[in-house]
C-alpha positions in Angstrom: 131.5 94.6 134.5 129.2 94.0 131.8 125.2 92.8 132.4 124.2 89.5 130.7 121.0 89.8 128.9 118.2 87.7 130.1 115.3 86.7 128.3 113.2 89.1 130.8 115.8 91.9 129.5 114.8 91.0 126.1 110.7 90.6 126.2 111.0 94.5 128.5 113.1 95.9 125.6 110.3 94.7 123.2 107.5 95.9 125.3 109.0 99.4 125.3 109.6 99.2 121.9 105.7 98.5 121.2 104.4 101.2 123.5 106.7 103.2 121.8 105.6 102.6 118.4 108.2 101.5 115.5 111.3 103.6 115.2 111.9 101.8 111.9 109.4 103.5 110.3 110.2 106.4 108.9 107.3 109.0 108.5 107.4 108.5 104.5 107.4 104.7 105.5 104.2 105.3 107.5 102.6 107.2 104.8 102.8 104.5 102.7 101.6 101.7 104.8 98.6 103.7 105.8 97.6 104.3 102.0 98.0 100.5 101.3 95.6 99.6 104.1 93.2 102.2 104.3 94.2 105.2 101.5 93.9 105.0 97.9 96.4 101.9 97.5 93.8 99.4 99.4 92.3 98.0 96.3 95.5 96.9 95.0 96.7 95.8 98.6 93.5 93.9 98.9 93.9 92.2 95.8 97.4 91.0 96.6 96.7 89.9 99.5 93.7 87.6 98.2 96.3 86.1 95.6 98.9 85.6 98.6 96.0 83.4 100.2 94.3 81.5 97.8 98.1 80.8 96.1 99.5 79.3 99.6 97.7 76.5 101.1 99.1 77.3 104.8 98.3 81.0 104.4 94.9 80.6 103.2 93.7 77.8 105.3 93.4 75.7 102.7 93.1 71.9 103.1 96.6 70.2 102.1 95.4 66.9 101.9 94.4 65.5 99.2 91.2 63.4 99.2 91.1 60.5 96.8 
């Protein structure tokens, strides 16, 4: 007979997973991501990321209301 999944099932699976690490990462993947956050890429990855925020009001914090 087949186990039904619980919710506890589910948060252990993702625990393992984390102390793990990512297995959807390849190692080219994880080349990548560390030259766009610490490598020769972080310039540019900085610079996107300050667009991203000052562009979207809930990512950047900004006040959405409009004073009049």
């Amino acid at each position: 007979m087949d186990r039904v999944t619980t919710g506890e099932d589910l948060l252990e699976e993702r625990r393992r997973r984390r102390r793990a690490g990512d297995p959807h990462i390849s190692p080219e993947g994880r080349e990548i991501l560390l030259r766009l956050t610490t490598g020769d890429l972080m310039d540019d990855f900085q610079a996107a990321l300050d667009a991203d925020l000052e562009a979207d009001p809930v990512l950047g914090g900004h006040d959405t209301d409009d004073e009049a």
